[in-house]
C-alpha positions, 0 to 999 in steps of 0.5 A, a space after each residue: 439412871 436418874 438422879 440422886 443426890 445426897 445434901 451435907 451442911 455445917 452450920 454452927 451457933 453462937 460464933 461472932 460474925 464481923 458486921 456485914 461478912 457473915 450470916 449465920 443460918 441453917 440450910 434444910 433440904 432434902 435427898 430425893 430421887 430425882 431432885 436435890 431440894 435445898 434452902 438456905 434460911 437465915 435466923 428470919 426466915 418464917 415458917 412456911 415462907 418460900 427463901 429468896 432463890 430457893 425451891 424449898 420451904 420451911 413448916 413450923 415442926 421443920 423442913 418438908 419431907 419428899 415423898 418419891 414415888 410413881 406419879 401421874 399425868 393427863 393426857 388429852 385426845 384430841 377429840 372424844 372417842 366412843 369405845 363403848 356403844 351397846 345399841 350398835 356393839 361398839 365395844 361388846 360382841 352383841 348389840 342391844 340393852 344390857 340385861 339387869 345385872 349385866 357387868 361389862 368389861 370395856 377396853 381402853 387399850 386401843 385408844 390410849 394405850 399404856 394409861 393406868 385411869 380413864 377419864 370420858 363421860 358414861 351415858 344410859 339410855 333406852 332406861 327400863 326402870 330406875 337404877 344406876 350404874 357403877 364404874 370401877 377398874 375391876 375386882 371387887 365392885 364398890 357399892 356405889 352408883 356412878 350414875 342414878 336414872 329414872 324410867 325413860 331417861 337418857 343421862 349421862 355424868 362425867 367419871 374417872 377410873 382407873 384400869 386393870 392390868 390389862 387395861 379394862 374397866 368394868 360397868 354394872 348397870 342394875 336395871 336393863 338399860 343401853 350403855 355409852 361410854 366416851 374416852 376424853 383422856 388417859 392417865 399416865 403414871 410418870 416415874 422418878 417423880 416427887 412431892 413435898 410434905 409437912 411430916 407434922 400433918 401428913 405421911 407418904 403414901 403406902 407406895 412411896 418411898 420417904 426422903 431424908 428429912 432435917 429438924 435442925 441446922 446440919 443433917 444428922 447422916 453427915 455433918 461436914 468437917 470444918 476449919 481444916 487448915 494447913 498452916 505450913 508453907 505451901 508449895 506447887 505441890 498438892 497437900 490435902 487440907 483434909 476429909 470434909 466429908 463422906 458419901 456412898 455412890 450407888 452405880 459404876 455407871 454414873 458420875 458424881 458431881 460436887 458442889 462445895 460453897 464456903 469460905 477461905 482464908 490464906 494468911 500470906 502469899 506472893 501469888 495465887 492460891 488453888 484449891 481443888 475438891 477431890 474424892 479420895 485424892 482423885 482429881 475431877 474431870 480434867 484436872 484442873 483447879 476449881 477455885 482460887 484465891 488471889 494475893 490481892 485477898 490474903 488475909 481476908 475471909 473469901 466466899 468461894 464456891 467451887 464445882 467439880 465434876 468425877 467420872 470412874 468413881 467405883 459404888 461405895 462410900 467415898 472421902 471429899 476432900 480439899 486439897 491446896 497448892 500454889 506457883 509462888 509461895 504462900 501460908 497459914 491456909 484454911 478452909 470454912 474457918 470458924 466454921 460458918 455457914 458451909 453447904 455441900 451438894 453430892 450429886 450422883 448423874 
């Protein structure tokens, strides 16, 4: 099962920050099938700059959309191999020159097997009179010449094309002539891959599927809750500060990954305080705290980025929450107050 992921911000403007506590931003990103791709930008960032520790960038219209789709690599032999001789039937059932006209039908499966295009180089020899030849992986023949000789000549060009289902391609030869063909590579398509865009000057491909892509400074699917508070005495038992936000899990067999990064505040207390995310009041792996704060800090705005791992979680859509107690006594607690920068990653394994 690959990876999915889903990306939540908050971000709000015009609220005043201490000098030296807060930066206001917007965090883009994009849902993709195999990578979560996320920045966080401050109001400097420039368009189309690469941000410190990031894997994203901006365009001047907004965040880059992911195209995800079957893609491709290269693979090398390890030296040449001659599928394709007709002077001595390498390939072909009988040996000689090609008669005009002549489509032929090369195989490339017994040596690389599984590859959707073929890389090598085409030769023609014992030329007859001048023509040309054609490549292409099979169906209607494109009127183009993949090589163009002359009487007498022996030429040979380098050329790429892509196969049949079957693993064939096809070469036409206009005039008589003898036909080489050696295989240097295959190409080999690569799942669950994915490229970004600027959605201003390009579109995915026909078979692509396009990502979510963000203008603005929250995602318009899920803008996380901020500013939940519990302002009560808290105790050794949990009280759910409330619903940061939702997601919708896709398999029963996968399991979910939370990555929360905000700030905390808890007015007074005579020990720690923890926190723990959860989904639907169900505690991650384990079952222990994924974040605290000290005594030491109360009364104080504390960044505390938290990670939490759950297994068992059914498909469908599914509340993340934070949920706070504490050994000794404390009060006035509160998550993102003043909702400032907040970044929560879903991640779905």
């Amino acid at each position: 099962m690959g990876i999915k992921e889903r990306l939540i911000t908050r971000a709000r403007k015009g609220v005043s920050k201490p000098t030296g506590q807060w930066r206001r931003g917007l965090v883009i990103g994009a849902v993709v099938g195999g990578v979560a791709v996320i920045a966080s930008a401050s109001a400097m960032a420039s368009p189309g700059r690469a941000l410190r520790g990031s894997n994203a960038v901006i365009s001047a219209s907004g965040a880059l959309t992911a195209c995800y789709g079957t893609k491709t690599t290269v693979k090398f032999l390890a030296a040449p191999v001659r599928i394709l001789d007709t002077r001595n039937a390498t390939g072909v059932s009988t040996a000689g020159a090609r008669p005009a006209g002549t489509t032929t039908t090369v195989a490339t499966s017994a040596t690389i097997p599984g590859a959707i295009g073929i890389i090598g180089n085409v030769t023609v020899t014992g030329v007859g009179s001048p023509g040309y030849l054609t490549v292409w992986p099979g169906g209607t023949q494109p009127v183009a010449s993949t090589i163009n000789y002359g009487n007498g000549w022996t030429v040979a060009n380098h050329v790429q094309s892509g196969l049949a289902s079957d693993g064939t391609f096809k070469i036409y030869n206009a005039t008589s002539t003898d036909e080489i063909f050696d295989a240097t590579a295959g190409i080999y398509p690569v799942t669950k891959a994915v490229r970004l865009i600027d959605p201003a000057t390009e579109a995915c491909a026909s078979d692509e599927t396009q990502t979510y892509l963000s203008q603005g400074p929250s995602f318009s699917s899920f803008t996380p809750a901020c500013d939940l508070n519990f302002p009560g005495a808290l105790t050794s038992t949990k009280v759910n500060l409330g619903t940061i936000g939702q997601f919708t899990k896709s398999s029963a067999s996968t399991s979910a990954t939370i990555q929360w990064g905000g700030h905390v505040n808890v007015a007074a207390t005579n020990n720690v305080v923890f926190f723990w995310l959860e989904i639907d009041g169900v505690s991650a792996v384990g079952g222990q705290p994924n974040g605290l704060l000290f005594a030491a800090d109360a009364n104080r705005m504390v960044f505390l980025p938290m990670t939490a791992v759950f297994t068992g979680i059914t498909p469908g859509l599914h509340n993340v929450q934070m949920w706070v107690s504490t050994p000794g006594t404390a009060s006035g607690v509160a998550e993102n107050p003043g909702c400032y920068q907040e970044t929560v990653v879903v991640e779905e394994l």
